[in-house]
Structures are given as structure tokens and as C-alpha cells.
N, C-alpha and C positions, 0 to 999 in steps of 0.2 A: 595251348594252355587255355584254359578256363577263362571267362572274362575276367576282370577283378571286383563286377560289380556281385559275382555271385560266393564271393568270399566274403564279404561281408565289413561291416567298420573293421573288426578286431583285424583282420587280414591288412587292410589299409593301417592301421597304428600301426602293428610291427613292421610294414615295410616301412613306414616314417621316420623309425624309433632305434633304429637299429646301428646303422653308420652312413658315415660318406661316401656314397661307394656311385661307381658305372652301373646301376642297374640294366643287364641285359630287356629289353622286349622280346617277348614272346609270344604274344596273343597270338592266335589264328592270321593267318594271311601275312602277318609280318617276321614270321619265327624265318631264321636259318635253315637251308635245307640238312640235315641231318647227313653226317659221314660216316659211312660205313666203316668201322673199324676189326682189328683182331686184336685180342688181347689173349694172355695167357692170365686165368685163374690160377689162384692159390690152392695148393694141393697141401697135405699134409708135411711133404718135405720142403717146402718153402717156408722158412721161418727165422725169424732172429731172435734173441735172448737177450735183456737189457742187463744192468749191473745187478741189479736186483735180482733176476731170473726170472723176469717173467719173457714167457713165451709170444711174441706177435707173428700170426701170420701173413706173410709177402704176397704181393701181385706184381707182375710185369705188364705194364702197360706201354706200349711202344718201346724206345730204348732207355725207357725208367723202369725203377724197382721201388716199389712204395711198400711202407706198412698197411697191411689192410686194417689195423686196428690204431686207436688213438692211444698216446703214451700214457703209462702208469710211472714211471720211474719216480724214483724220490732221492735219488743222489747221481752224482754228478760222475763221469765215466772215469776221475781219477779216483772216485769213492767218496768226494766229500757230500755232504747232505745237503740236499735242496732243504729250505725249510718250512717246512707245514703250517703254514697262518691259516688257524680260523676266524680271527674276532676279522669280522668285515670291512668295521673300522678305521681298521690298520694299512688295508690295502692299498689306499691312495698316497699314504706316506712312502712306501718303499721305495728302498733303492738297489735292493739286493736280490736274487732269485726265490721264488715263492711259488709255491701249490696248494689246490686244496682239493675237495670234491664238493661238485654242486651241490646247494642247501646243506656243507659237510657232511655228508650223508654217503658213508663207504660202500653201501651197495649202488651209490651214482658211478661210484671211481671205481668200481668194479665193471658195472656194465657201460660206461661213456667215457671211460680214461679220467684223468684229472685235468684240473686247469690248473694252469699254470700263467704268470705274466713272463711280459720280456724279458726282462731281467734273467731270466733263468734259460730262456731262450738263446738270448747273446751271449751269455758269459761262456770265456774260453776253455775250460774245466767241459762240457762241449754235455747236451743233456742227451743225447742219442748216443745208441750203442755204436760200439767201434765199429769204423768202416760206413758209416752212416751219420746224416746230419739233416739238421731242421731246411727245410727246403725254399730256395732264393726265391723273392717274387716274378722272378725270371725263371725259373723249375716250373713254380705253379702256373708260369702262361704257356710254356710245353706243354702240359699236359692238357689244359682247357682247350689248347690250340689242336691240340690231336686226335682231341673227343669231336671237332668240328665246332668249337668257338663257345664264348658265355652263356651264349643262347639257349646249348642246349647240352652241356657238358654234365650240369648238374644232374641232370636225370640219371645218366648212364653211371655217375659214383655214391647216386643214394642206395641205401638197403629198400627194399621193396615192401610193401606193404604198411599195416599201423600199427605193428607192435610198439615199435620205436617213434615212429612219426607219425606226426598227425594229420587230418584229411584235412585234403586228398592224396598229397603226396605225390604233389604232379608230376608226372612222366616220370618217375622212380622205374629202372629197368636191372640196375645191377650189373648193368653188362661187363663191366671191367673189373668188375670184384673188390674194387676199393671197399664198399660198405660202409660207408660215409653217414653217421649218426648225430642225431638232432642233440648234442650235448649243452646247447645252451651258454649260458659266460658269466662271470662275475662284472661289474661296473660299477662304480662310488659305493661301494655299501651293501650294493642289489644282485642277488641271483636272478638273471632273466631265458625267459623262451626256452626252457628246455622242453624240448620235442618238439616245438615249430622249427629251429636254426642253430645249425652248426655252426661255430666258427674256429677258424684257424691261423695258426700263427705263419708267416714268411718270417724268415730272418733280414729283412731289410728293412732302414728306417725309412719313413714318409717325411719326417721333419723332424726336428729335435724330440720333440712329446710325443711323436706317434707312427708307429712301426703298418707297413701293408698286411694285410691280412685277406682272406678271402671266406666266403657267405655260403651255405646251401640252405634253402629256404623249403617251407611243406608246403608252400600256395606256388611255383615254380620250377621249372627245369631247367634254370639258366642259374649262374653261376655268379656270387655278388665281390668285387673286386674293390676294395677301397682302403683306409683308414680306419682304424676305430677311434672315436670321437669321444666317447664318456669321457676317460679320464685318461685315456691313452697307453704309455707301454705298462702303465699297473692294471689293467683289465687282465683279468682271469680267460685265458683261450685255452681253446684244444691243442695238440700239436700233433702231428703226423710227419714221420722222419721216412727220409726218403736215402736209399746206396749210393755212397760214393760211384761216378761215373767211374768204369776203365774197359775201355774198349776192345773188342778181340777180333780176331780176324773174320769173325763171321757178321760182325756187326759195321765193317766196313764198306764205304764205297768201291762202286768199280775199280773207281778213280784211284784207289786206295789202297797199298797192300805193303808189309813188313818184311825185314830182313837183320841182317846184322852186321856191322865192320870192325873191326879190329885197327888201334894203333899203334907206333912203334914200341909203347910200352906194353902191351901184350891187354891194353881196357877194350872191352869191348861195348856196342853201342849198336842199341834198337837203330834201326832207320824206318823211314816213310816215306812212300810215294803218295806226293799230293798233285795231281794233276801231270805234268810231264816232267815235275821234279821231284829227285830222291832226296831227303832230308834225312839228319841226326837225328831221333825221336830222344838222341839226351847229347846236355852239355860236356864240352871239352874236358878230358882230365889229364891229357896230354903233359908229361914233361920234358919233354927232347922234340928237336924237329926232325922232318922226316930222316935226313942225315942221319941222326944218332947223335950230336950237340947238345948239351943241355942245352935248359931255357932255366935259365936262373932262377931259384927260389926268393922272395924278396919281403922279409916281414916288416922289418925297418920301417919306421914313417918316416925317417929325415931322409933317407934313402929312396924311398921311391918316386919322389917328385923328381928328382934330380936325372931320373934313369933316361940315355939316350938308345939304350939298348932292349931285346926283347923281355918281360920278365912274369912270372906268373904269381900267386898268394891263392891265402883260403879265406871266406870270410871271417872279419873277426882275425884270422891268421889259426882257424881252429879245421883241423883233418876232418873232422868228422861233418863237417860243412860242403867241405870238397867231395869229399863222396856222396851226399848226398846232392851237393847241386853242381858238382863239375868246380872248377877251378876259376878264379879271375884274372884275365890275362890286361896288360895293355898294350895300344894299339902295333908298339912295335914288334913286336912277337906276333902278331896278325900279320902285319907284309912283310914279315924276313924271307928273304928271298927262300932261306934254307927250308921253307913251306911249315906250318902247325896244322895242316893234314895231311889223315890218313894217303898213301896212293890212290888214285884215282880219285879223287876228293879235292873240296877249296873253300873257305872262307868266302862268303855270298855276297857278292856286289850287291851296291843302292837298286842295283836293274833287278836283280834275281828276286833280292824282297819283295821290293814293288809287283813281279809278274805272282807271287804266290798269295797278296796282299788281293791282288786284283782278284784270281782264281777262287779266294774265298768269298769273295763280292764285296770287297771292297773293306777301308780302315776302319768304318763304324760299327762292324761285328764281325771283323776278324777276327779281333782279338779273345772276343770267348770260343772260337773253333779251334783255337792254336795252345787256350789253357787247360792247365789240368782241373777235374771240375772238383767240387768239395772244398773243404776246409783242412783239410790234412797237414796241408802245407801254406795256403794260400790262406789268409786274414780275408773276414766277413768284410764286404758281401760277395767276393768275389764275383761278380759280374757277368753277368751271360755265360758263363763257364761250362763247356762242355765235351770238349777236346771231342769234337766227332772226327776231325782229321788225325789223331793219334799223334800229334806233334807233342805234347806232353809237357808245356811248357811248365816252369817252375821258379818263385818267384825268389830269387840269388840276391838281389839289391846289390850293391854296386862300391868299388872304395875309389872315394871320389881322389880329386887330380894332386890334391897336395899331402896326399900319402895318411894323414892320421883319421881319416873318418870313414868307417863302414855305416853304411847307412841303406832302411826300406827292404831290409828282409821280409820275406811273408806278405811283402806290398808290392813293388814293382820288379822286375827283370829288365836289363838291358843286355844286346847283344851287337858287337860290333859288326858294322859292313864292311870289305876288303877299300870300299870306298872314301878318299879324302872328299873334306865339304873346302870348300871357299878359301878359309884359313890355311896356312900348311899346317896350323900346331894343333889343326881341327879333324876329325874323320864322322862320318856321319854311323848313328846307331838307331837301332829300334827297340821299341821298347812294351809293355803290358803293365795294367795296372790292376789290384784287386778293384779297384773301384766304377773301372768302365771295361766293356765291352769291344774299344774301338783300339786301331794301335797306332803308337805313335813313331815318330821321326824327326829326328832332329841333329845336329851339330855336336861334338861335344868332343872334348880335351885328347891327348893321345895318351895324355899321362894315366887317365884312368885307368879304373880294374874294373875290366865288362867281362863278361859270360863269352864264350862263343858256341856256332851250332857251325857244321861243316855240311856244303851240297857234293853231291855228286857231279862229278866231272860231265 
């Protein structure tokens, strides 16, 4: 990069002016060295369509799928309508989803997308097209991380040249075909820097007032990582939506490869190998044990605290929960001798977790390799989420020990170990949360209604 003394004051203001952020270095002698990467460009048949219809074209960058253009959308993916604030005024007041086009000026929203504040970003109504969503500030450190780090990531997803941005346009290379454009922002009142700096939206807050977002600058090819500060989640940003993860077989580890099993009720179920064990890639839906016994149905709440026997429910006590995330069992139906899995299968001791726990490298980001990624199922921010091990997790929530409370759908999973803890009336569980990364373990009643995942014998 250029010294900064050769940019000049105005260079020095906007970097000042702009947010809170990690400013990568990059001057000569101090930059990163550069990683050679492959990506796949955007060809004419990579594209998605929003509600609206308009057309974006895709890039695949390592094992993401990004839009290569910024969003236009103006209603919300069940149909209802973002809504269009011009008086600039109004901006800092909101609390509700909002756009507009820099300087309101529809040929800006035509050639740089719209801006949009938070509000329109987080609301569940979801502003990207199906299958697709605003991307974690954990997505956006994949990516910078696989362009070869802040330093110099920026170069490799700006558009080239000064049509759009301004000189110099440092290290502007295109190589990944993002096409990343200087759209500029809304703040207290003020359109700023359009054609010096892009900015974009993450879907994760920083603190109450203010959401991560990230920076490409025209005096730089490092990548700006922070807060925005004006006024916070009412600033007017870009947004760029990135594909729901789902992994295929070619996207797999060595380590890593799929199959299917069948139980005595005739369900059948993805599985995975993750290192030397074979896993359910989906939850139980099992109602008999391997014998051919039922396992009792149990909707009751006065009823099911009491049960000394094995017994199973749906969330809520609704079908269409069970199918989608497997059935909740409690722990005595886990150790009936008369087995709840399939043949050659079992219910995974506190050991067996632990060793796949380890495998992934450990509790602190296990947990986003084991979920499923996106918002489909799982409540913002979902967390590191990437399911590169195809475990598929899903987040069931749980009906706790005294029978009347379903509770933390869309927030946490738990799934019981074959393992008692300490207490007899205790068995140990692990568990995921949309909110972190890392997975937990702990103790907890037999009476409950947990998720189960079955290993391979």
C-alpha cells in the first residue's frame, strides 16, 4: 500500500471518521503475505431472485456462496414491505426496518443497492431471499480469513478500477468476483463517502446500540472490521446475503463421509462419519424399542413428571415438530435395556461425546462444526455455524422435568448421554446454543424430554 502521507488530509479524515473498527496495516514491509487462493466466478447461471425479482448474480468463494451484488429488496421474504424513509431526519428515531438510496437518488439504488438499517436486517420476516441470509460476523471472518486475513482481503473483493471508486483504489484485483462497491451510508441526518467506502451489514449485535459490520476503503486493501458508531443500528448500510450452508459429499472431509440407517419403525436417517465414529446426521424418531414394545406416547403434563418408565412427546406435543426435529425422549427410554436404537447402534456415553468433542478440537468451536448453519431453523446469531462435519444439528429445545414447560426452540438442543452423572435421578447431556460456538455439558433430571442422536456400534 501507498504511504498515507501520499493520500493526503482528506484520506486521513475518512479513515478517522468513519467507525470503531481493527484497522488492518498494510504499508510496504508490514502487509501479510498474500494467499493464494481459487475461487469460482460468477457465470451467468449462478444467480438468485429476491421477492421482488430482481436478479443477483452468485460467486463461490471457498465453501461460501455470496451474492456478488448488494441488496435491492424492499419487502420482507413473507411479502410484507420494508419501508422507504426518505426525510433523513427520521432515521435516528427508528425502530422498525428501513431503506432508502444514497442522496434518495434511485439511479444510487440501482447502481449500489440500497441502504438499509438494522432493524430491517434482524427482523425475522428475514430480508434475503429464501435459502439465503444476512451473513454472521463469524461468515464475514471466513471469508477474510480465506482471502489470507484484513490485510489484504479487501483488494481481492473490490471491483477494479475508478468507475465506481475512487483513486487509487488500492490493490483492487477482483479476483473472487465479489465486486464489492464504494456505496457509501446514511448517519444522523448525513449521506457519507460514497465512492471512497463500502459498508456492510453482519447480523450480530456489538452491544445494545450497535451491530458488527465491516469497511472496504479506496486508500486500502485491507479490510475494516468494527462497529459503526454514528448512531448505530439506525445507520443506513449495505447488505450483501450470503447461501444457507448444506454440505454434500464432495465438500466433505476425508475424515467424513455419509450413509443411511433405518429403525424398527421403518424412519430412516442420514448418518456421518466424523473421525473414527459413525453418527445419526438426524434426531430420533423412534417409537418402539428395538423388540417391537412401544415406548409410550406421553402428552400429559401431570403425567409426565411422575413416569418411572421409558416415554417419548413432540414439542409443544405438536407432529409436526417431531418430524421436523425428531421426537423428545426421557432418560428412561435411553437405558431400557430393551435398546432405542437402531441394530448395530447405541445411545453415546459421556466418553464417546467427549472423544468427537475433542476430534473437533475441542468445546469452544465445536459447537458451530456440529450446527446447522443459517437461520432456517436456528434464531440469530447462531454462532460460528457451519456444520462442516454434516452432523446437522437442530435446535429441539427441550420439555423440562416437571412435565408442563416446552421451552428454547430455535435456541438450544440438548441430547442425552447413555451416561448417569453423580445423582441417580441425574444423567449427563450435551447441549448447543444459537448464541455461542462452544458446547456444553452438564447434569440434568431423567425426567426430562431431550433429543437423542444414536452412534454406531
Amino acid at each position: 500500500m501507498k504511504n498515507l502521507k501520499t493520500i493526503g488530509i482528506i484520506g486521513i479524515i475518512l479513515f478517522l471518521s468513519v467507525s470503531i473498527f481493527a484497522f488492518p496495516t498494510t504499508k510496504k514491509g508490514n502487509a501479510q503475505p498474500k494467499k493464494q487462493v481459487t475461487t469460482k466466478k460468477t457465470t451467468s447461471s449462478n444467480t438468485v431472485t429476491d421477492i421482488d425479482g430482481n436478479v443477483y448474480k452468485t460467486v463461490k468463494i471457498g465453501n461460501q456462496v455470496w451474492m456478488a451484488e448488494n441488496l435491492k429488496v424492499t419487502h420482507y421474504q413473507n411479502g410484507n414491505v420494508i419501508d422507504n424513509v426518505t426525510r433523513n431526519d427520521e432515521w435516528k428515531n427508528l425502530s422498525a426496518g428501513a431503506w432508502c438510496d444514497y442522496n434518495n437518488s434511485s439511479s444510487n439504488g440501482n447502481n449500489y443497492g440500497h441502504l438499509y438499517n438494522w432493524y430491517a436486517v434482524s427482523d425475522n420476516r428475514n430480508i434475503a431471499p429464501k435459502g439465503w441470509h444476512v451473513p454472521t460476523d463469524e461468515e464475514w471472518k471466513i471469508l477474510t480469513n480465506y482471502l489470507g486475513g484484513e490485510n489484504v482481503a479487501g483488494g481481492k473483493l473490490k471491483q477494479t478500477g475508478m468507475n465506481n471508486w475512487a483513486s487509487p483504489n488500492e490493490g483492487a484485483t477482483n479476483e473472487t468476483g465479489f465486486s464489492a462497491l464504494p456505496g457509501g451510508y446514511l448517519a444522523k441526518g448525513m449521506f457519507k463517502f460514497v465512492g471512497n467506502n463500502g459498508h456492510w451489514w453482519s447480523s450480530n449485535e456489538s452491544c445494545t446500540s450497535n451491530a458488527w459490520i465491516r469497511i472496504l476503503y479506496f486508500f486500502s486493501c485491507g479490510v475494516g472490521m468494527g462497529m459503526n458508531y454514528d448512531t448505530g443500528k439506525t445507520d443506513g448500510l449495505s447488505v450483501r446475503c450470503i447461501r444457507d450452508y448444506t454440505m454434500n459429499v464432495q465438500e466433505k472431509t476425508d475424515n467424513t463421509s455419509t450413509g443411511i440407517i433405518s429403525d424398527i419403525d421403518g424412519n430412516t436417517y442420514k448418518t456421518v462419519t466424523i473421525g473414527t465414529q459413525t453418527w445419526m446426521a438426524e434426531n430420533m424418531r423412534t417409537t418402539r424399542y428395538r423388540n417391537g414394545d412401544d415406548i409410550i406416547n406421553v402428552t400429559s403434563s401431570d403425567t409426565w413428571p411422575k413416569l418411572i418408565i421409558g416415554a417419548w412427546c413432540d414439542y409443544d406435543n405438536l407432529p409436526a415438530n417431531g418430524y421436523k426435529y425428531g421426537h423428545l425422549y426421557n432418560w428412561c427410554a435411553v437405558s431400557d435395556n430393551r435398546n432405542i436404537a437402531p441394530v448395530g447402534w447405541h445411545v453415546p456415553s459421556d466418553a464417546e461425546w467427549t472423544t468427537l468433542i475433542n476430534y473437533l478440537g475441542g468445546k469452544d468451536v465445536a459447537g458451530g462444526k456440529l450446527k446447522e448453519a443459517g437461520m432456517k431453523n436456528w434464531k440469530r446469531p447462531n454462532k460460528g455455524a457451519t456444520n462442516e462435519t454434516g452432523f446437522s444439528a437442530l435446535p429441539c429445545g427441550i420439555r423440562d422435568f416437571n412435565g408442563k414447560l416446552f421451552s428454547y426452540e430455535g435456541v438450544f438442543t440438548y441430547w442425552w448421554s447413555s451416561s448417569e452423572c453423580c445423582s441417580a435421578s441425574g444423567a449427563i447431556h450435551w447441549s448447543l446454543s444459537s448464541s455461542f460456538s462452544f458446547v456444553d455439558s452438564n447434569g440434568t433430571k431423567k425426567m426430562d424430554g431431550l433429543s437423542v442422536r444414536c452412534i454406531k456400534d
